[in-house]
Every structure is written in structure tokens, then in C-alpha cells.
N, C-alpha and C positions, 0 to 999 in steps of 0.2 A: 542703708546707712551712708556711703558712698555717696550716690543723689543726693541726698537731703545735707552732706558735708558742705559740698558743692554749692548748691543754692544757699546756706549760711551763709557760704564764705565771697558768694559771686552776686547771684539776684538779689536777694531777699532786700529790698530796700533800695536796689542799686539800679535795676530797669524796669518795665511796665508792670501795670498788675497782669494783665493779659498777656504776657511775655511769662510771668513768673509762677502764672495758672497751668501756662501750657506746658512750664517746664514741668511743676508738679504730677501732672496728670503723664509724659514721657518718663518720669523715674518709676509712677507706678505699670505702666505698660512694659517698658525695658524690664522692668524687675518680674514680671510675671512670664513673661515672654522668651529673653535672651536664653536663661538657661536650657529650657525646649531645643531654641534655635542652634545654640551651641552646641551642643549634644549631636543633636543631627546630624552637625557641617564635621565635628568628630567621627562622627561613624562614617559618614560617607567617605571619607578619606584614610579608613579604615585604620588609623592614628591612635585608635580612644575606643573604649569600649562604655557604651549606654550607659546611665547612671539608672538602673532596674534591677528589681529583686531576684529577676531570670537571668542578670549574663552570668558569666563564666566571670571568677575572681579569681584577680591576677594572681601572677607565679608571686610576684614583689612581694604579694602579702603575706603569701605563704611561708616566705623566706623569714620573714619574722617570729613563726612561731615552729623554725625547724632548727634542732639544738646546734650550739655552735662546738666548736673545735675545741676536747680537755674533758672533765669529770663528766662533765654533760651526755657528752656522747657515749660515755664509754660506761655510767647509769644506762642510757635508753637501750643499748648490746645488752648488757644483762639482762634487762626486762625483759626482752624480744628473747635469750632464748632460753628465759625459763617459763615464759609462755605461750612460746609460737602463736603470736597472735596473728602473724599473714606468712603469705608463702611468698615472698620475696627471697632471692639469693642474699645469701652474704654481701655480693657489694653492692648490692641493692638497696639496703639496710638503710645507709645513710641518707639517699635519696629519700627515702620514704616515710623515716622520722616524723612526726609533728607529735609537739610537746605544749598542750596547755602552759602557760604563761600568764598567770593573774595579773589585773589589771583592775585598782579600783575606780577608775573613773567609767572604765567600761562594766566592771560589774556593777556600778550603782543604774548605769543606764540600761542594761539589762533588768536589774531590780523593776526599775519604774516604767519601764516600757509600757504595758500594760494598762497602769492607772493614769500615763499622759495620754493615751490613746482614748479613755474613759471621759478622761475631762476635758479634754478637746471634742471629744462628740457630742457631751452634755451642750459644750456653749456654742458649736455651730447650729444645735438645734434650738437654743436657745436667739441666737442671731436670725434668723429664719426668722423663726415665731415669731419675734418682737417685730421683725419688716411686712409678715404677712397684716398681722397689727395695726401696723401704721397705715398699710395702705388699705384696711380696712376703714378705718377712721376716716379717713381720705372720702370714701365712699357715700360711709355715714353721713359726712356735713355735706356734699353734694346731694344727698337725696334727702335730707332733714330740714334744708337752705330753702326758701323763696329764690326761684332765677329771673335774672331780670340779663335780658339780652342786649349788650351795649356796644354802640357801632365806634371807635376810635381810631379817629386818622387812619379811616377805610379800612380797617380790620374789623373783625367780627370776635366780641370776646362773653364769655356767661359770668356775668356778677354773681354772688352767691351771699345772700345775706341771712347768717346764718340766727336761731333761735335766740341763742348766747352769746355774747361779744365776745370771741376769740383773738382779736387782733385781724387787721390786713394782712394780706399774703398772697401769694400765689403757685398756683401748679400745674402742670399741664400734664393732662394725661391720656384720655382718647381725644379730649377737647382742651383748649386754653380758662383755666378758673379762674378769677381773681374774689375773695375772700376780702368783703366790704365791711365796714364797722361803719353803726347810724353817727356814733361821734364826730367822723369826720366829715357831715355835713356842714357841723362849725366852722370849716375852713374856709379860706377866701376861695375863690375858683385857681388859679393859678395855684395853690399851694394842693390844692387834691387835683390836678394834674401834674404835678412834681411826683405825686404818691401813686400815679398812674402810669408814670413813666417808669418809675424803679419795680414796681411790680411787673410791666412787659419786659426789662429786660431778664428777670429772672427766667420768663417766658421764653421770650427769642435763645438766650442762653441752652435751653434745656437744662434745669440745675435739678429739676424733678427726677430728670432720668440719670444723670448725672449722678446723683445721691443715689437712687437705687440701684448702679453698678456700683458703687464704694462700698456698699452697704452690702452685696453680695459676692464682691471681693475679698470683704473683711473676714468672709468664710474660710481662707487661704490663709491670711494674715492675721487671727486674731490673738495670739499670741507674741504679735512682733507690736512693740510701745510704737516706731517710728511712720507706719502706718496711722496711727490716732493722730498723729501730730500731722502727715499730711492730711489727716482729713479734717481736722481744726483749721490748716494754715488755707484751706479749699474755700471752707465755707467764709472764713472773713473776704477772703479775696472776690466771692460773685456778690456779696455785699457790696464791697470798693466797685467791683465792675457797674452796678445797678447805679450807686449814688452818680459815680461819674454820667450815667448815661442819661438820669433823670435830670441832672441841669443840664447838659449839655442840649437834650432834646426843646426840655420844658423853658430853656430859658432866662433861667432867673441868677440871680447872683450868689456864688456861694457863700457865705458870709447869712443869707435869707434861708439859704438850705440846713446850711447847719442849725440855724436859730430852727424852722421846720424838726428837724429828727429831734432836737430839745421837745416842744410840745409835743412831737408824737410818743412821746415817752407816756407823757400820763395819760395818755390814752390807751396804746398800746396791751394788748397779752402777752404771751408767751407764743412764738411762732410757729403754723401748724405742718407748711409746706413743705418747702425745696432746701429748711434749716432741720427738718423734722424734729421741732421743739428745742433746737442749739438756741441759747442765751446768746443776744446779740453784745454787741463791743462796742456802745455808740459811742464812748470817748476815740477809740482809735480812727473808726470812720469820721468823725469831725476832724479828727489831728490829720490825716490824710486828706481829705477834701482841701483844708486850708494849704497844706505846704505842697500838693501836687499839681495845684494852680498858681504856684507862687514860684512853680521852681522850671527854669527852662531845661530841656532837654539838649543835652550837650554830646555834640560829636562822640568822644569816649563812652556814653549811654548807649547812643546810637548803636556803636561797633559792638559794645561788649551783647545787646540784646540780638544781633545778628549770630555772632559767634558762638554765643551761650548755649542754644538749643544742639547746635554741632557739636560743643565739646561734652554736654552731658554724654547722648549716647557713645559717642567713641570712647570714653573712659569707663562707662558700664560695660560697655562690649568687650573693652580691650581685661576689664575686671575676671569677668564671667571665662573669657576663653584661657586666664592661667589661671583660676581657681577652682574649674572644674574638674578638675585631674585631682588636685587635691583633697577636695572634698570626697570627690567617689573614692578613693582610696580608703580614707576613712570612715567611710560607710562599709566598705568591704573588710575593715579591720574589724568592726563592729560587729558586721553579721558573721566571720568567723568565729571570731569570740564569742558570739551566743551559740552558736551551733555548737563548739569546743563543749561551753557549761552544759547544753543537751546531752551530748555525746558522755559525758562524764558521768552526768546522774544516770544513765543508760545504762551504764558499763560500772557501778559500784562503787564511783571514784580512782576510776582509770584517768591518769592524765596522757600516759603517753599511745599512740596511735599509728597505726599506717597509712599514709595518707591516699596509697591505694582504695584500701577498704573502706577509711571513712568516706574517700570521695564517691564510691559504688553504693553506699548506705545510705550519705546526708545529702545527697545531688549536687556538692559544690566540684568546682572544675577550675 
């Protein structure tokens, strides 16, 4: 959330699309990555203890659920000796306290543990399947297609002209595919190398493999909205990166290119490849084509697209290294608490506890 703050408030609109690709693709590796890291550079410095269902939970949290000073305490003496529940001394006693302490926010998340656990297995195995799918299809039109072998500006690439007009596209997977439609024979020669051009750079790009690490990250993240949005705000950007590289290569005048993705509209499907059937944005790709060849690159763009990729990570990292004390905290408030409501249906609706004993019965320390 953080990243993607950042990039509203700095890229998005304000430096290259290749600038603001790369930033994308750094917020989702910092964000999968850092925490790991930070954790580690924590423990190595023996500061911090691992954010793991195995360490040892701090005394801190403890201290929250051990009675305080007044009625409280002088209930849990009672309790303790009319039912010598541990063989602590008398001043012992105090230290050894611990007192369930309801908490609805934590018993609802105890509640639903369980069934989020259930329904996030459902949809990463549904995420799966839908990728193994896709790249079965993949397959499908590759071995269903006529190949016709086509030499371009000394590259080697396999046309694939498939049964049913699916649309152009491309992919690259043990080999470079480009996915031809007989329509665009209609075209002048120069306008089906403009179409030749944007399909290698989705090529040169890798946006095939590209997509299928999002698409097996999203395993991690499918419950996080702002992940969807970078992977939306991805696929228009190898779009923008493609058009740009088709005139610049092919030539021609943009103003001809846009009038181009006009007629390739009524021609066009729905896309099979490196978009895995994402609905294209051809108004936004014309509105960019036109103002990012109309607009010079100024100093302040220059700096801030230098800067920008340095200030992401140091603000994610600088994020990650005081937020993660925080968060394990409350993950250990958490697993207390559930252990607390175990220990209680255990014991008959016992709340109060030694925390000797329970630590020797429930393995927390």
C-alpha cells in the first residue's frame, strides 16, 4: 500500500513508462522479500525474535494478560488457594498469574480462523488451475495452428495461424510465437510491420513469463485488492512499452499508428497471450502515444526518474524494519489468546492459570 502510495503520488504519469514498470515490479519484490530480510538482519543481531509459530513469545505480551494491582489480584489469591492449581510459593503467586482477558476482535479472529484458512486454499487452488489452463490453451493453439517459419530483421520467429481467428498476439515460451490473423493481410506492408513490431517487443519484453510469475505470486497475495491493481497498472504499461517500440522501430508517424490500432479494432479478438485475455485500453494507448511524443522530457523528469527507484526501496525497507516488531507482537497477542480460549475449554471454563504450568502443557515460553 505504501509502494503503490508512492507511485500515485511520484510516477504514475510523471516519468517513463519503463521507469514506472520497473518501479511496479520493485514494490512487488521489496514487498515479498523485505519482511524475510528484515527478520533475519533482526535475529542476527539478536534484537528481535523471528516472526514464527516456533519462537518463544515475549514476556511483553505476557504482561498483558497478567492481573494488575487491586480486586484483580486479590480474586486470582483466592482462586489459587482454594484450588492449588500449581505448586508455586506464595510470592510466587503473583509472578505466575495469567488471567484470560476477552477480547472481541481477537475472539472473532479465532472464530474464523479456520474458514479463512479454507477459503484461501479453495482460491489458490483455484488460481493454479485457472494458470495451468491457460497455459494449456497456449499449447492447444500451438499444436492446432499451421507454423509457418518467419525470418525478421535476422531473427528467427514461428507464426502460428491458428483454425479460428483469435486475434494477434504473442508469446514466448520454449520458442518465440506470434499468433497471425488472415485479416491482416488487408494491410498495407508497413502497417503489418508496425503489428510486427509490437508483438516482438512483447517478445524481447518477456511479458509471457512476466505474467506467469504475477499469476503465481498472486498465490501469496490473492486476498490483497492492491496487488490486482498492480497487475492491471503492468499489463497497460507492456502495452505503452510495445506501441512506443512499434513506431519507433517500424517507423512511421504516430498520428498513422493510432489511426492503425483504430482498424485493428474491427479486426481484433480478445487477447490470447502475455494479456491472458485482459481487455485492452485502446483509448488510453492512443491518448499516450499522442501526448508522450508531444511532450519533452525535462530536467525535473530526468531527476525525479533517477531518484524514484532509490526512494521506493529505502521507504519500504525503512517501513518493514519498525513495523515488524509491531506486527509480531500482535501475532503473539493472537496466538496467546487462542491458546488462553484452548486452555479454557480444556479446564471447564477455567480462566485464571499458572503460567508455569500452562507454559509446561501449551509449549509457549
Amino acid at each position: 500500500m505504501v509502494g503503490i502510495l508512492i507511485y500515485l503520488l511520484l510516477a504514475r504519469n510523471k516519468v517513463s513508462v519503463a521507469i514506472r514498470k520497473g518501479i511496479l515490479l520493485s514494490i512487488v519484490v521489496c514487498s515479498f522479500a523485505l519482511p524475510y530480510l528484515i527478520e533475519n538482519l533482526y535475529t542476527t543481531t539478536g534484537t528481535y525474535e523471528p516472526c514464527l509459530q516456533e519462537h518463544q513469545i515475549s514476556e511483553a505480551v505476557y504482561l498483558s494478560y497478567c492481573p494488575s494491582n487491586g480486586d484483580e489480584v486479590k480474586m486470582c489469591y483466592d482462586i489459587v488457594k482454594e484450588s492449588a492449581f500449581c505448586s508455586c510459593d506464595v510470592e510466587e503467586v503473583a509472578e505466575n498469574l495469567l488471567v484470560f482477558k476477552g477480547n472481541i476482535i481477537y475472539d472473532f479472529l479465532v472464530f474464523i480462523e479456520p474458514y479463512v484458512f479454507q477459503i484461501a486454499a479453495m482460491c489458490i487452488f483455484l488460481t493454479i488451475v485457472l494458470l495451468v489452463l491457460r497455459l494449456f490453451y497456449l499449447a492447444y493453439i500451438i499444436k492446432s495452428s499451421r507454423h509457418e517459419s518467419y525470418l525478421f530483421r535476422g531473427k528467427q520467429y514461428t507464426v502460428l495461424h491458428p483454425k479460428r481467428p483469435i486475434g494477434v498476439s504473442s508469446f514466448r515460451l520454449r520458442k518465440s510465437y506470434i499468433i497471425w490473423q488472415e485479416e491482416m493481410n488487408y494491410l498495407t506492408p508497413s502497417e503489418q510491420e508496425a503489428i510486427l513490431w509490437h508483438e516482438i517487443s512483447h517478445i524481447q519484453q518477456r511479458d509471457t513469463w512476466l505474467k506467469i510469475a504475477l499469476n503465481l505470486t498472486q498465490v501469496v497475495w490473492i486476498l490483497n485488492p492492491v496487488f490486482y491493481y498492480i497487475n492491471r497498472e503492468i499489463d497497460r504499461l507492456n502495452e505503452f512499452l510495445a506501441d512506443e517500440f512499434a513506431v519507433n522501430k517500424a517507423g512511421v508517424d504516430v498520428r498513422d499508428y493510432a489511426s492503425l490500432l483504430v482498424k485493428m479494432k474491427r479486426y481484433q479478438h480478445l487477447s490470447v497471450s502475455q494479456a491472458f485475455n485482459a481487455k485492452g485500453e485502446l483509448k488510453r494507448r492512443i491518448v499516450y502515444l499522442l501526448k508522450e511524443h508531444n511532450t519533452p522530457s525535462t530536467p525535473p523528469r530526468r531527476v525525479l526518474a533517477i531518484c524514484l527507484p532509490f526512494l521506493m526501496v529505502v521507504s519500504l525497507s525503512t517501513m518493514t524494519f519498525y513495523s515488524m516488531p509491531a506486527i509480531t507482537e500482535q501475532l503473539d497477542t493472537i496466538k496467546l489468546h487462542q491458546t488462553l480460549t484452548t486452555a479454557i475449554a480444556d479446564h471447564n471454563g477455567q480462566k485464571v492459570f499458572c503460567k508455569n504450568c500452562f507454559v509446561a502443557k501449551y509449549g509457549q515460553r
